[in-house]
N, C-alpha and C positions, 0 to 999 in steps of 0.2 A: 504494500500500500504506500508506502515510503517512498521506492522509487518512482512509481505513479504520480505521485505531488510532486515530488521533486522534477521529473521530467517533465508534467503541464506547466510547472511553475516557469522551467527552463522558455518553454516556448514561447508562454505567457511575456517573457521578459522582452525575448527578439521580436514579437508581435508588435512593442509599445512604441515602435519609433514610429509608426505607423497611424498610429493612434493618440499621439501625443497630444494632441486638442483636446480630449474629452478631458472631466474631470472626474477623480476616485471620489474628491473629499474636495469640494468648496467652503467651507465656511461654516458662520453662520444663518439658520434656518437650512441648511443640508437635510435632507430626508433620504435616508438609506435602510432599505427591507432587504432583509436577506434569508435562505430557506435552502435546506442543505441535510445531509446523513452527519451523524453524529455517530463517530468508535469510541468505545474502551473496552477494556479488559474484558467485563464479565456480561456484555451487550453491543447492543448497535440500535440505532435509533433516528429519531426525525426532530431538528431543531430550526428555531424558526426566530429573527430580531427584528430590532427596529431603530435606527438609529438616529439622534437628530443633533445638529449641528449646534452648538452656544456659543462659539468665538472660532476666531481664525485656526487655532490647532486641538479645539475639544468638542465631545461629543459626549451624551446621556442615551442609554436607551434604554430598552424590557430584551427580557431574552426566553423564550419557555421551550421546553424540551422533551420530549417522550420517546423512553427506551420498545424497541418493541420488540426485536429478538435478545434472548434472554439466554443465558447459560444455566442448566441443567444441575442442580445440586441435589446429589442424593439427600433425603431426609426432610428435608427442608422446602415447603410448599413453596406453590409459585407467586411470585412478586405480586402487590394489589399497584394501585391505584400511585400509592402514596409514595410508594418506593422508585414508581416509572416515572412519576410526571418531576419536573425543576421549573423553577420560574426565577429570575435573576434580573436586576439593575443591574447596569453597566454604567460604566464611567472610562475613557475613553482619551486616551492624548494622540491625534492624529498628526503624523510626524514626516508624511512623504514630502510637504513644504519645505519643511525644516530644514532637513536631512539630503534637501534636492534631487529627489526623483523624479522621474516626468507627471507629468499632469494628470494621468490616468493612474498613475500608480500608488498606494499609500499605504503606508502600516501605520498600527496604533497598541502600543501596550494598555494596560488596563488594569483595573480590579471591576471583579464583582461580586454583590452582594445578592446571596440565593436563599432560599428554602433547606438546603443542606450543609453549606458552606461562607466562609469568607474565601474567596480564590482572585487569581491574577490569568490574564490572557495574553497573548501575542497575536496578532492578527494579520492579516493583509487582504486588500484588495486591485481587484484591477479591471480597467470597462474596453472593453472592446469597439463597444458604438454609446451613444447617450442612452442610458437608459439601462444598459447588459453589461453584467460583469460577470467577474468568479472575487470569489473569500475561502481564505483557508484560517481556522484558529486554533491555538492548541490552547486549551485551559486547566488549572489546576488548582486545587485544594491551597489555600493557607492554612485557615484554621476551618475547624470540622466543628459542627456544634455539637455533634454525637464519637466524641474522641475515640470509644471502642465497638464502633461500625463495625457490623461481621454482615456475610451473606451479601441478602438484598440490599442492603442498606448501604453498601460501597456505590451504589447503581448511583448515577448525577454526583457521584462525591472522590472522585478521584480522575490521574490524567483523561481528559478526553483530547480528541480531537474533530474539529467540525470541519467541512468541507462543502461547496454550494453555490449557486447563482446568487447573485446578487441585482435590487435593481436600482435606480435613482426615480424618489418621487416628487423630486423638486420640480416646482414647478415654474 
């Protein structure tokens, strides 16, 4: 899966000089939806954001998330409700400006605050035309509100990573 990211991302890269008018990340009032599969460890799943611009290099948004293939543990019933779904605030330093990328292209590290977790993200995006992109994010645990998580309970609470289209609904 690894070299899959890494070789889109590769092309992604050569793609951008092409595409260097569009923008990842404008600003303030920025409207970015994104919607993609979600890995870890003991799942896979459907994640789904929303991002919105408040200054030239930051953004807030919601994040919510549903595991829906499940790893098999003997003994131990299968996962409800509560263990599959995350819902998550984001906070967001968009850093392709900064950092001098081209105009389509942008990362932003982060935290976010979830139903499971306090965790951090690393992200990127990039748009092909106005409107269509791709995002890759990997996210991860700081602190755990439930420190001795077994089972289902690691599900939304440990590395993930997300991967997906992306759209611009700025208008």
């Amino acid at each position: 899966m690894r070299k899959i990211i890494t070789s889109l991302f590769l092309v992604v890269l050569a793609f951008n000089q092409v595409n260097a008018q569009i923008d990842a990340y404008k600003g303030k009032d920025d409207l970015r939806y994104q919607i993609g599969a979600s890995f870890q460890k003991w799942g896979t799943g459907i994640v789904t954001s929303l991002d919105y611009g408040v200054g030239p290099s930051f953004s807030i948004g919601a994040q919510a998330g549903y595991v829906l293939g499940v790893k098999k543990f003997a003994g131990i019933e299968q996962p409800g409700f509560g263990d599959r779904f995350d819902l998550k605030a984001k906070f967001n330093a968009n850093l392709g400006s900064v950092i001098g990328l081209p105009t389509n292209v942008d990362v932003y590290p982060g935290l976010n605050l979830g139903l499971k977790n306090f965790g951090g993200h690393l992200g990127g995006k990039i748009f092909f035309a106005k409107g269509f992109g791709l995002f890759a994010e990997a996210q991860f645990p700081i602190a755990r509100y439930n420190a001795d998580a077994i089972g289902y309970e690691r599900l939304n609470n440990q590395f993930t990573l997300n991967a997906g289209v992306a759209f611009d609904l700025t208008k």
